[in-house]
CHARMM internal coordinates of N, CA and C (Angstrom, degrees):
IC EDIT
DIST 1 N 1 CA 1.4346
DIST 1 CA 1 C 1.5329
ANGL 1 N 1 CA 1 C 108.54
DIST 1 C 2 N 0.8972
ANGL 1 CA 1 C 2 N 121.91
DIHE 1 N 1 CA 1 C 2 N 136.14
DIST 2 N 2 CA 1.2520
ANGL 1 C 2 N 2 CA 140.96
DIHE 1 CA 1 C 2 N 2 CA 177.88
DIST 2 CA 2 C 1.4058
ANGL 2 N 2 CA 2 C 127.54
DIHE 1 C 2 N 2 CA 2 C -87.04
DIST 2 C 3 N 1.5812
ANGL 2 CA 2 C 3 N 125.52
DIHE 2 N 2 CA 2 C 3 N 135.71
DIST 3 N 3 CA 1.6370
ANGL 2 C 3 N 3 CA 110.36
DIHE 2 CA 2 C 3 N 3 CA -171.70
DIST 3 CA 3 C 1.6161
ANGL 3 N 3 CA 3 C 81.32
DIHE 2 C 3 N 3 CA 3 C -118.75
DIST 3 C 4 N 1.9457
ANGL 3 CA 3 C 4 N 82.37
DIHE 3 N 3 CA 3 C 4 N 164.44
DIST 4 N 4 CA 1.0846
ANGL 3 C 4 N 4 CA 119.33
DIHE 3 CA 3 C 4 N 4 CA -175.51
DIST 4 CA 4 C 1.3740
ANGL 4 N 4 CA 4 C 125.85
DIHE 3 C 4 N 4 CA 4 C -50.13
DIST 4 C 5 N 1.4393
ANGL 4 CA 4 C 5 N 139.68
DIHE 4 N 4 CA 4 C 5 N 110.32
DIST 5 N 5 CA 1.1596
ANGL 4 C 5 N 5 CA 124.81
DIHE 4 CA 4 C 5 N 5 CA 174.37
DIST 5 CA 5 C 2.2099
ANGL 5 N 5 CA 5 C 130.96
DIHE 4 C 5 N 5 CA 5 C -40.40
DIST 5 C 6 N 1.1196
ANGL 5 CA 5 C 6 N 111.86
DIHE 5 N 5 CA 5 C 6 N 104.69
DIST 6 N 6 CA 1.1725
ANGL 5 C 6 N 6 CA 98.58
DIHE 5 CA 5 C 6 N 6 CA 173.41
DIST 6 CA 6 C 1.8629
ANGL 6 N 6 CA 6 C 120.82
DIHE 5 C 6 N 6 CA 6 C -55.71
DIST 6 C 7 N 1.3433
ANGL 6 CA 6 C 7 N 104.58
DIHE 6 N 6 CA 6 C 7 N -171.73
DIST 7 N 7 CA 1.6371
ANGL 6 C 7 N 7 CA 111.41
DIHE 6 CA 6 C 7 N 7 CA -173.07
DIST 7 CA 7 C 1.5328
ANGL 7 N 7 CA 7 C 115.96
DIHE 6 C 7 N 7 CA 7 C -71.18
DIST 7 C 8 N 1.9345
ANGL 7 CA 7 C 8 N 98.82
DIHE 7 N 7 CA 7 C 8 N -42.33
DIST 8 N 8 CA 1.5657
ANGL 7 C 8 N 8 CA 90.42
DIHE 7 CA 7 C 8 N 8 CA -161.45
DIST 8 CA 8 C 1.8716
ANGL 8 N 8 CA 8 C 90.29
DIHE 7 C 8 N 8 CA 8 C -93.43
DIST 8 C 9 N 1.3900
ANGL 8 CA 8 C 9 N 130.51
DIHE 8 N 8 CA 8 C 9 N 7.63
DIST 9 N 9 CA 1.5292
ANGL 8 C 9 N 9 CA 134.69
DIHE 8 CA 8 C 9 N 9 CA 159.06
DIST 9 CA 9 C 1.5098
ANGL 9 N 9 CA 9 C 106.03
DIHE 8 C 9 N 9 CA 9 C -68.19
DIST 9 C 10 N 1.4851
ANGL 9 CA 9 C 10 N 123.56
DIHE 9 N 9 CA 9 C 10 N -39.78
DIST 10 N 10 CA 1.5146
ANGL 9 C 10 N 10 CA 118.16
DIHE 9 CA 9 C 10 N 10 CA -170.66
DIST 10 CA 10 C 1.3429
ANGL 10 N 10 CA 10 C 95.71
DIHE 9 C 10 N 10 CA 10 C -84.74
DIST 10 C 11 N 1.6518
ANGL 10 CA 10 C 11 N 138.43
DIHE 10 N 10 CA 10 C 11 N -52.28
DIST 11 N 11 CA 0.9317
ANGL 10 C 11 N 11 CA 106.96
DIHE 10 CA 10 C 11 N 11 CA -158.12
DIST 11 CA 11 C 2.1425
ANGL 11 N 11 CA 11 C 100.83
DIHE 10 C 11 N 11 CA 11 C -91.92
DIST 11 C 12 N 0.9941
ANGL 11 CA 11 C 12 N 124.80
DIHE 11 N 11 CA 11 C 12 N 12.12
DIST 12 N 12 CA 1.3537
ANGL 11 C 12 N 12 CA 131.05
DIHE 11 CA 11 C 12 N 12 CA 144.04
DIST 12 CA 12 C 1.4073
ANGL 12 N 12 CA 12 C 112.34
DIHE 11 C 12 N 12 CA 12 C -47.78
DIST 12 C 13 N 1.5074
ANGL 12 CA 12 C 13 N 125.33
DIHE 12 N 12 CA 12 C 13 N -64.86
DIST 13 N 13 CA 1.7651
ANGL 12 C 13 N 13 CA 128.82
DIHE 12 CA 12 C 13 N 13 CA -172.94
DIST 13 CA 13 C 2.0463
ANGL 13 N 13 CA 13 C 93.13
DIHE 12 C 13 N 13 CA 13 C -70.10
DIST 13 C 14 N 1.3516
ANGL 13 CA 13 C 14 N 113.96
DIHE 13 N 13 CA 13 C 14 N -32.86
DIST 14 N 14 CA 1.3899
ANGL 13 C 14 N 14 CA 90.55
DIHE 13 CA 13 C 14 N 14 CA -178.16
DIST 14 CA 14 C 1.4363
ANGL 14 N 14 CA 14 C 113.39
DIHE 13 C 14 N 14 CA 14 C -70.50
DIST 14 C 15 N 1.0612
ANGL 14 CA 14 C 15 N 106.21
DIHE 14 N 14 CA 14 C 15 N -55.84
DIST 15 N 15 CA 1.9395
ANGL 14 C 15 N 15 CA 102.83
DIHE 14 CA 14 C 15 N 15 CA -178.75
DIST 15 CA 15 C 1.3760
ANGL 15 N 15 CA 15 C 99.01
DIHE 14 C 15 N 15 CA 15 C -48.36
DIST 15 C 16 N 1.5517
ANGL 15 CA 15 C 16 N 138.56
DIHE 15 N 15 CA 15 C 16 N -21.40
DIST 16 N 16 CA 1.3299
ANGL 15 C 16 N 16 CA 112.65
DIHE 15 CA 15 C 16 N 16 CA -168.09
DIST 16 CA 16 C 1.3648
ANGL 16 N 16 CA 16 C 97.82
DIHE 15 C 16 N 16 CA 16 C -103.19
DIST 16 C 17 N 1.3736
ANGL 16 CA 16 C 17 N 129.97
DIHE 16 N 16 CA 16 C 17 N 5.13
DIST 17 N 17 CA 1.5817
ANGL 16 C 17 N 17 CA 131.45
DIHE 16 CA 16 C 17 N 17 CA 164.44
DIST 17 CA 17 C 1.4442
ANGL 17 N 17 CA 17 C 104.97
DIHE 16 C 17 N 17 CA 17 C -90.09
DIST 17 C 18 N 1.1388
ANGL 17 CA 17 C 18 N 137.39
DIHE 17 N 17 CA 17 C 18 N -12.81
DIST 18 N 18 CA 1.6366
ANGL 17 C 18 N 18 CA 129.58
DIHE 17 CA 17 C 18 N 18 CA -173.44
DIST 18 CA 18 C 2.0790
ANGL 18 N 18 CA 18 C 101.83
DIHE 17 C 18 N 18 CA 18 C -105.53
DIST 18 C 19 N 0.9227
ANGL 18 CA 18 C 19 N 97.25
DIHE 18 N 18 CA 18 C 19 N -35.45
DIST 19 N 19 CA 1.6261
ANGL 18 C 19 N 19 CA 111.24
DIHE 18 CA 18 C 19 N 19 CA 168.00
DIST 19 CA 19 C 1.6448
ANGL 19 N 19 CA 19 C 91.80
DIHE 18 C 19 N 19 CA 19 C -52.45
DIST 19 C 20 N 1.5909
ANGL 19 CA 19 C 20 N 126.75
DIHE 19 N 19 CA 19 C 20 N -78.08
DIST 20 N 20 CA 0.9556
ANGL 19 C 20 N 20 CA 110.38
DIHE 19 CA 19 C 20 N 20 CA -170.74
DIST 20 CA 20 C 1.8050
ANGL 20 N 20 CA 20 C 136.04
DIHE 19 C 20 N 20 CA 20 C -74.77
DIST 20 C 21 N 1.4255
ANGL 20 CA 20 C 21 N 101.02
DIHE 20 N 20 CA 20 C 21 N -10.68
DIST 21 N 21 CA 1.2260
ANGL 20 C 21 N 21 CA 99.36
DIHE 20 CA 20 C 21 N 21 CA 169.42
DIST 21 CA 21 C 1.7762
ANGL 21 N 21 CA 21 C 105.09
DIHE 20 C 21 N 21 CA 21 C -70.34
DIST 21 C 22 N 1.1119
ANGL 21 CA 21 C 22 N 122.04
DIHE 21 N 21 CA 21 C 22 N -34.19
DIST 22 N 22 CA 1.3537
ANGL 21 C 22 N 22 CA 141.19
DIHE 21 CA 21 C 22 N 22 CA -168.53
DIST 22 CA 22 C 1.5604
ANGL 22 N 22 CA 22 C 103.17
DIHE 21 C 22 N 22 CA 22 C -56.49
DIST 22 C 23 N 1.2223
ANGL 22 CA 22 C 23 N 114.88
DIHE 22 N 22 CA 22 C 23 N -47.12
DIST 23 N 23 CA 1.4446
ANGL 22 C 23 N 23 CA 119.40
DIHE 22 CA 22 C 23 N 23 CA -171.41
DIST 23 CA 23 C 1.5417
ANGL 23 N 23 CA 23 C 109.23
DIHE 22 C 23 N 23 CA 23 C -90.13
DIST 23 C 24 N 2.0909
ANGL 23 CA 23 C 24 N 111.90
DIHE 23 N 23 CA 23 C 24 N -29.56
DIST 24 N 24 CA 1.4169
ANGL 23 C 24 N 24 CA 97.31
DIHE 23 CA 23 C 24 N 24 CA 170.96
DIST 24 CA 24 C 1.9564
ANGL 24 N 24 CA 24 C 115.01
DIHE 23 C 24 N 24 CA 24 C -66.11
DIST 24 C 25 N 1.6816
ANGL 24 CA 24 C 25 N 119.15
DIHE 24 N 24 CA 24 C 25 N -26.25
DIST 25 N 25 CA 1.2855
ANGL 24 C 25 N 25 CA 86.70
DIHE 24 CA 24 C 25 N 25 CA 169.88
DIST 25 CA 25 C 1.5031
ANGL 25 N 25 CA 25 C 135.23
DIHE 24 C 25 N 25 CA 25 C -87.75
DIST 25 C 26 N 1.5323
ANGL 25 CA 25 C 26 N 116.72
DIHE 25 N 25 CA 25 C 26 N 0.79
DIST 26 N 26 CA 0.8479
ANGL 25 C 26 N 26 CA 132.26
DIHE 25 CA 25 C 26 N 26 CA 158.14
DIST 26 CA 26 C 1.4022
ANGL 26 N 26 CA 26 C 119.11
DIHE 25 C 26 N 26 CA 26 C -37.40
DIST 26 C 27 N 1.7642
ANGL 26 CA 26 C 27 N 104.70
DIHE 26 N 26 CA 26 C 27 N -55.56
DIST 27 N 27 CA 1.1185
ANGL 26 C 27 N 27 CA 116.10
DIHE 26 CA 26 C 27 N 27 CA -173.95
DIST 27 CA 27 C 2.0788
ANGL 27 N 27 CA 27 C 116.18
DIHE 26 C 27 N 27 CA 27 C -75.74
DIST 27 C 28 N 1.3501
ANGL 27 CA 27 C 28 N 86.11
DIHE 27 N 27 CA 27 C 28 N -22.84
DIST 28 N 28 CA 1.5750
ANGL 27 C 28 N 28 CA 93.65
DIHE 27 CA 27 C 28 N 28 CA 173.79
DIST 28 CA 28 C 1.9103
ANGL 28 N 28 CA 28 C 124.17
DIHE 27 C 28 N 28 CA 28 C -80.98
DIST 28 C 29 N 1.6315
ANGL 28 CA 28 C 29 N 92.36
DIHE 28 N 28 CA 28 C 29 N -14.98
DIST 29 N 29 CA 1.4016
ANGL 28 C 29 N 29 CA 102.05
DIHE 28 CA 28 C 29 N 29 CA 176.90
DIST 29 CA 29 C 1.4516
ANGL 29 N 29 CA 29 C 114.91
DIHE 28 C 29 N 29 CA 29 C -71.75
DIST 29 C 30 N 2.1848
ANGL 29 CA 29 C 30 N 108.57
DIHE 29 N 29 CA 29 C 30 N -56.16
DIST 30 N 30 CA 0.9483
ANGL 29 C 30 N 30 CA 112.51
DIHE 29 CA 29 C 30 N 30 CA 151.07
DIST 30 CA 30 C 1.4882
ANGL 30 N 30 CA 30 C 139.52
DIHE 29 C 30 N 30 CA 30 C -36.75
DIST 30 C 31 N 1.2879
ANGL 30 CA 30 C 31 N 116.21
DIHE 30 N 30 CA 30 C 31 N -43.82
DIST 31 N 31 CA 1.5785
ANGL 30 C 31 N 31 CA 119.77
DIHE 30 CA 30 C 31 N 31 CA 178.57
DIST 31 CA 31 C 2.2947
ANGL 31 N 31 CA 31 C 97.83
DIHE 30 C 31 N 31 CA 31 C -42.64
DIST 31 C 32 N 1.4763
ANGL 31 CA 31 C 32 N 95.25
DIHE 31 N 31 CA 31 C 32 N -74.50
DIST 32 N 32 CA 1.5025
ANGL 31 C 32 N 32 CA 132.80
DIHE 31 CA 31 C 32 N 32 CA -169.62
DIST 32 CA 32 C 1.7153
ANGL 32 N 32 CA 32 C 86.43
DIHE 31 C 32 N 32 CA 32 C -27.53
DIST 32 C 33 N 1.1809
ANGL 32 CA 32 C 33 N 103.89
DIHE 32 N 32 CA 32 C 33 N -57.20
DIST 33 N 33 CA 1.9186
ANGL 32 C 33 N 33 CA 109.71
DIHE 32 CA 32 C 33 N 33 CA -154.84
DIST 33 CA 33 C 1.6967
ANGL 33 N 33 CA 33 C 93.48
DIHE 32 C 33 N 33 CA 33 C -58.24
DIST 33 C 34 N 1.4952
ANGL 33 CA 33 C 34 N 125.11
DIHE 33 N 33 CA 33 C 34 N -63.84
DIST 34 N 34 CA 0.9400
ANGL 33 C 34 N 34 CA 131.10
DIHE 33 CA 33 C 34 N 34 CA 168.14
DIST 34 CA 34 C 1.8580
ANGL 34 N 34 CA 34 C 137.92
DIHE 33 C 34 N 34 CA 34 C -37.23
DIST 34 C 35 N 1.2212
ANGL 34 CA 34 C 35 N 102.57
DIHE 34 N 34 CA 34 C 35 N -51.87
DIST 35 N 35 CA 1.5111
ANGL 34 C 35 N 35 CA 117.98
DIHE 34 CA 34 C 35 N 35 CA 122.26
DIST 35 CA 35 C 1.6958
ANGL 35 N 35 CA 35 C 103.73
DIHE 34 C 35 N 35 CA 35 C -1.35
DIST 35 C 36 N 0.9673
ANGL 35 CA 35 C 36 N 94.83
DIHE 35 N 35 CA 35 C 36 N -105.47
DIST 36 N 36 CA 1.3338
ANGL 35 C 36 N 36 CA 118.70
DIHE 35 CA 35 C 36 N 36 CA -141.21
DIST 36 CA 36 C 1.8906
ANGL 36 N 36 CA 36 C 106.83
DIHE 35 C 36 N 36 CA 36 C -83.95
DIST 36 C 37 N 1.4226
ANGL 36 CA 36 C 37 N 116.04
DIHE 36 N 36 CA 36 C 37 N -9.99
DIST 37 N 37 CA 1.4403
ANGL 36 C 37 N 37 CA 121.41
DIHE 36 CA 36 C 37 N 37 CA 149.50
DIST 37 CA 37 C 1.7153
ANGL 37 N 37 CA 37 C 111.34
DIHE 36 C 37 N 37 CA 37 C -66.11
DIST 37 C 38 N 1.2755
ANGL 37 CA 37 C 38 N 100.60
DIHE 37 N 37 CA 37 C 38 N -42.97
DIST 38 N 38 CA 1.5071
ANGL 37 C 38 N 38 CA 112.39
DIHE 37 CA 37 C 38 N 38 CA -167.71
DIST 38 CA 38 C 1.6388
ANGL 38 N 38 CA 38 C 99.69
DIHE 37 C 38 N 38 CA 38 C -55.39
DIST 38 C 39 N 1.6321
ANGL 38 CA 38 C 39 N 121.29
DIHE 38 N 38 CA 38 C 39 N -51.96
DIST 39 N 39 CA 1.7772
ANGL 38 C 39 N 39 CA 111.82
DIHE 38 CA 38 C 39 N 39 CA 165.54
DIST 39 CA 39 C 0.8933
ANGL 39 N 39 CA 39 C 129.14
DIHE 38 C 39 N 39 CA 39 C -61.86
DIST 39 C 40 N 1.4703
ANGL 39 CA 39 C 40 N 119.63
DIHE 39 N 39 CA 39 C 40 N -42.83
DIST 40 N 40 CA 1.3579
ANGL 39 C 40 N 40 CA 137.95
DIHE 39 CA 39 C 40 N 40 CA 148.65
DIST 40 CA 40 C 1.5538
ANGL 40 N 40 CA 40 C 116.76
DIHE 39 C 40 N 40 CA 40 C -7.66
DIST 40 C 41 N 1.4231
ANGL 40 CA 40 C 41 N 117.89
DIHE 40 N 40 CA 40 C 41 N -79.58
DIST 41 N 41 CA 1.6295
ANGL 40 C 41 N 41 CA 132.34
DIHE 40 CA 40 C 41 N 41 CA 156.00
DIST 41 CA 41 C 1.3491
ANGL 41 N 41 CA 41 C 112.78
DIHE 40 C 41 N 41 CA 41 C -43.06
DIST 41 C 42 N 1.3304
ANGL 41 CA 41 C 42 N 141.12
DIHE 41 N 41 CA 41 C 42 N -44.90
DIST 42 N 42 CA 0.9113
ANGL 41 C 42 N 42 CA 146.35
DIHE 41 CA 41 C 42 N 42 CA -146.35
DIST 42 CA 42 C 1.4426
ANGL 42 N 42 CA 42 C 94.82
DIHE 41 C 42 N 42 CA 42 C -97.68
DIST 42 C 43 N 1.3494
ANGL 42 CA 42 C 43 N 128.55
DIHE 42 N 42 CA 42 C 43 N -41.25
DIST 43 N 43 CA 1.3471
ANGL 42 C 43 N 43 CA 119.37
DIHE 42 CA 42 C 43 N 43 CA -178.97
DIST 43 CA 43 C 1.2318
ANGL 43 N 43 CA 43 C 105.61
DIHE 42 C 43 N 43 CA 43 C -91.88
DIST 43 C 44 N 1.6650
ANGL 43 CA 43 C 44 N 131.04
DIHE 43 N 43 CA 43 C 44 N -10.24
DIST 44 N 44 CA 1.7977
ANGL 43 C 44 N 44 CA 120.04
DIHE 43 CA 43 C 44 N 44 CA 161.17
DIST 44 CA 44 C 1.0109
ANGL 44 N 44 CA 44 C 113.36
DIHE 43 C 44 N 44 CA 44 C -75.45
DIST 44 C 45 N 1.2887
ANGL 44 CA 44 C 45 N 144.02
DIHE 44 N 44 CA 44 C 45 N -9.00
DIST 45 N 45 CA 1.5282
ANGL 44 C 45 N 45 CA 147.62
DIHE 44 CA 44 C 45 N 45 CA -166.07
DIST 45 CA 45 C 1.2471
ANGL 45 N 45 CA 45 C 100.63
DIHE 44 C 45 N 45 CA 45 C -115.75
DIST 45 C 46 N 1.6828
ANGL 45 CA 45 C 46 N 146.35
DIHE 45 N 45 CA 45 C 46 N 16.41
DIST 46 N 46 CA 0.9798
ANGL 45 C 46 N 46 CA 154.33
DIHE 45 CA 45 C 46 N 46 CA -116.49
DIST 46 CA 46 C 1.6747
ANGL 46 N 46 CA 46 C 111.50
DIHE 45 C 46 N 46 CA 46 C -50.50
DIST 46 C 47 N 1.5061
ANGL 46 CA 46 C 47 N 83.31
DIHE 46 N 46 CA 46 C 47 N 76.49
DIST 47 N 47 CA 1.7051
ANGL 46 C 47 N 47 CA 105.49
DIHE 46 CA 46 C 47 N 47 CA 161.72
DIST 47 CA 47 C 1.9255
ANGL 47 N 47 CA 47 C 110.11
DIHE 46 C 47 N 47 CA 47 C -61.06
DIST 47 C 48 N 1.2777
ANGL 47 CA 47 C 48 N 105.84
DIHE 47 N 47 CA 47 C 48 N 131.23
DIST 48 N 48 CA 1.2576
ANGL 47 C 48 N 48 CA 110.20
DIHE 47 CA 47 C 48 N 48 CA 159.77
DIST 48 CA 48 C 1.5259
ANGL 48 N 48 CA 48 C 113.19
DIHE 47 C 48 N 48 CA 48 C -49.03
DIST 48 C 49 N 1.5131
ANGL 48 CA 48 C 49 N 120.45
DIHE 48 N 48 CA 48 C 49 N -62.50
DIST 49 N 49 CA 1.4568
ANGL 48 C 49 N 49 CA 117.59
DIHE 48 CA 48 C 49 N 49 CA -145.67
DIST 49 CA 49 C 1.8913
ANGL 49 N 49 CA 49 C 95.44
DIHE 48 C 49 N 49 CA 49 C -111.51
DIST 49 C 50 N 1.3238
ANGL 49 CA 49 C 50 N 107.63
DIHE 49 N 49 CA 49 C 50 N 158.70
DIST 50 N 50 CA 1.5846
ANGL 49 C 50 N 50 CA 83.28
DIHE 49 CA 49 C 50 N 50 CA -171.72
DIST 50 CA 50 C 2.0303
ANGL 50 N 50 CA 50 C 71.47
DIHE 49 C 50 N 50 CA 50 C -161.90
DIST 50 C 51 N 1.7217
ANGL 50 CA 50 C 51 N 100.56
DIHE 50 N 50 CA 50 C 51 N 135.62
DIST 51 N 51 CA 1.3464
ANGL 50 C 51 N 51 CA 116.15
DIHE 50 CA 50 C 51 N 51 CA -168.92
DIST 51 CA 51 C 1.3546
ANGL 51 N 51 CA 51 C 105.80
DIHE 50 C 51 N 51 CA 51 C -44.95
DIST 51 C 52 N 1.3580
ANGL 51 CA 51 C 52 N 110.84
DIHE 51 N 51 CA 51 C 52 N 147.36
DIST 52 N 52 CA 1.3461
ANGL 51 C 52 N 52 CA 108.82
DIHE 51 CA 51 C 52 N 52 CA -164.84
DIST 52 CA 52 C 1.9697
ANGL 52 N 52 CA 52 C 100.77
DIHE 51 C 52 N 52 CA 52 C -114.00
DIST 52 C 53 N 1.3582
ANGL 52 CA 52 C 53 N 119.53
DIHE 52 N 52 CA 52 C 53 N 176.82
DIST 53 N 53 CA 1.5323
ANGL 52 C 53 N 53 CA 98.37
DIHE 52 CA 52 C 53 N 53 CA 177.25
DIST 53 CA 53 C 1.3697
ANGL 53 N 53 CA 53 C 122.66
DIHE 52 C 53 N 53 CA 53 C -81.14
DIST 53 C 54 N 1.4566
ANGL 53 CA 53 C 54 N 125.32
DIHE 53 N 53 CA 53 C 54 N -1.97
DIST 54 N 54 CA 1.0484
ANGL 53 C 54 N 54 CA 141.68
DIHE 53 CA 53 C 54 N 54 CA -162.19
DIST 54 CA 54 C 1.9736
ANGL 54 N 54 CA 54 C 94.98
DIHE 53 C 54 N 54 CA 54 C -81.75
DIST 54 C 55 N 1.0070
ANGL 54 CA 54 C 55 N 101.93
DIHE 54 N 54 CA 54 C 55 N -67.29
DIST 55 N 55 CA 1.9766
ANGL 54 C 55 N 55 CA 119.88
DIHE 54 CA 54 C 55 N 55 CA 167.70
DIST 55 CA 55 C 1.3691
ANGL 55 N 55 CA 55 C 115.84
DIHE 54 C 55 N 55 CA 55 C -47.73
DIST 55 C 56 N 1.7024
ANGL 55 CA 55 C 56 N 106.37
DIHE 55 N 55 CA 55 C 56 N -37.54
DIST 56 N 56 CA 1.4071
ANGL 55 C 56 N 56 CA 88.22
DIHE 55 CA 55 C 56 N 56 CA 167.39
DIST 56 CA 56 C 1.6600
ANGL 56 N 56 CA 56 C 135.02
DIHE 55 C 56 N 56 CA 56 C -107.58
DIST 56 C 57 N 1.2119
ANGL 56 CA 56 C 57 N 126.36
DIHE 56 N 56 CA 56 C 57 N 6.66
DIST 57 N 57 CA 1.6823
ANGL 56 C 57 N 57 CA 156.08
DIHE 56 CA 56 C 57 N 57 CA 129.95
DIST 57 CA 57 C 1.6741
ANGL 57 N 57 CA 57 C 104.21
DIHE 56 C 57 N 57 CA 57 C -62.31
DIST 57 C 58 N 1.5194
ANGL 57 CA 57 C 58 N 151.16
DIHE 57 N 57 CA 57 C 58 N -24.59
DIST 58 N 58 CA 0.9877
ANGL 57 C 58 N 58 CA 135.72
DIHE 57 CA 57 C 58 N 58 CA 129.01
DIST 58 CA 58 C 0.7185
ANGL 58 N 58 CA 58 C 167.34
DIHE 57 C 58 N 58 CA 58 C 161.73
DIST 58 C 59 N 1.7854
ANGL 58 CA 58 C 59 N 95.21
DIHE 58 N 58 CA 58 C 59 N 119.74
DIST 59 N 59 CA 1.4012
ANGL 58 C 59 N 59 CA 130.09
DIHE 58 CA 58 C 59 N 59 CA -150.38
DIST 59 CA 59 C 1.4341
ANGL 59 N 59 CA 59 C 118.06
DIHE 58 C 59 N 59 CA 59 C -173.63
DIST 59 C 60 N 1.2746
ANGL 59 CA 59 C 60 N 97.53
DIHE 59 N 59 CA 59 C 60 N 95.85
DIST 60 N 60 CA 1.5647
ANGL 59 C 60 N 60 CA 110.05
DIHE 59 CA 59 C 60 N 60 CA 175.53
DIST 60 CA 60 C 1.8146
ANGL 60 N 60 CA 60 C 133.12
DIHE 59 C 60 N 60 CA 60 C -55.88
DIST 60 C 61 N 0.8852
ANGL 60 CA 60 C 61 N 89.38
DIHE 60 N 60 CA 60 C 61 N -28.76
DIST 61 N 61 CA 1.6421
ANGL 60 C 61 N 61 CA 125.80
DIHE 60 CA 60 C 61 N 61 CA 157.54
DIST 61 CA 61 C 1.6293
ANGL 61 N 61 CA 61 C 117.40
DIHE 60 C 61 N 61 CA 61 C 2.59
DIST 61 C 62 N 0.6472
ANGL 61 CA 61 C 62 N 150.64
DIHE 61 N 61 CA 61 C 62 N 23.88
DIST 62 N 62 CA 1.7019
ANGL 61 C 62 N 62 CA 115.18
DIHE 61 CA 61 C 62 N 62 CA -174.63
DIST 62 CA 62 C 1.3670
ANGL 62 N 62 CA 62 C 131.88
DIHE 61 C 62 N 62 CA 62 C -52.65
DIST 62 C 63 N 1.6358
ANGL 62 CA 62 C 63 N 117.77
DIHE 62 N 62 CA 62 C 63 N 118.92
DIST 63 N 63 CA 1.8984
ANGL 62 C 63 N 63 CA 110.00
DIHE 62 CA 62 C 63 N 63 CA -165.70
DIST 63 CA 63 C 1.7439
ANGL 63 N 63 CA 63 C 70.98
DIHE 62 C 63 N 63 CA 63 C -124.62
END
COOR INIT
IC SEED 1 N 1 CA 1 C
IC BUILD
């Protein structure tokens, strides 16, 4: 059985839920930037094919 979370326990799990939402968009900003160097290169090197959004939503892939 489990006891009740006290106050400074809830707002303990909240700061550690905003920390991590914090770092997943961090991590989604980063993804995006990369993204978008990756066409970036791809259209200075004038690559024919250049990742499309479909490959990168999914497909972990690098070809």
């Amino acid at each position: 059985m489990s006891t009740p979370m006290n106050n400074s326990e809830n707002l303990a799990l909240q700061w550690e839920i905003a920390r991590v939402k914090a770092d997943m968009t961090n991590l989604e900003t980063r993804l995006d930037n990369l993204y978008r160097e990756a066409i970036d290169y791809h259209s200075r090197e004038g690559e024919r094919e250049t990742p499309t959004e479909a490959g990168r939503e999914g497909d972990a892939r690098v070809t």
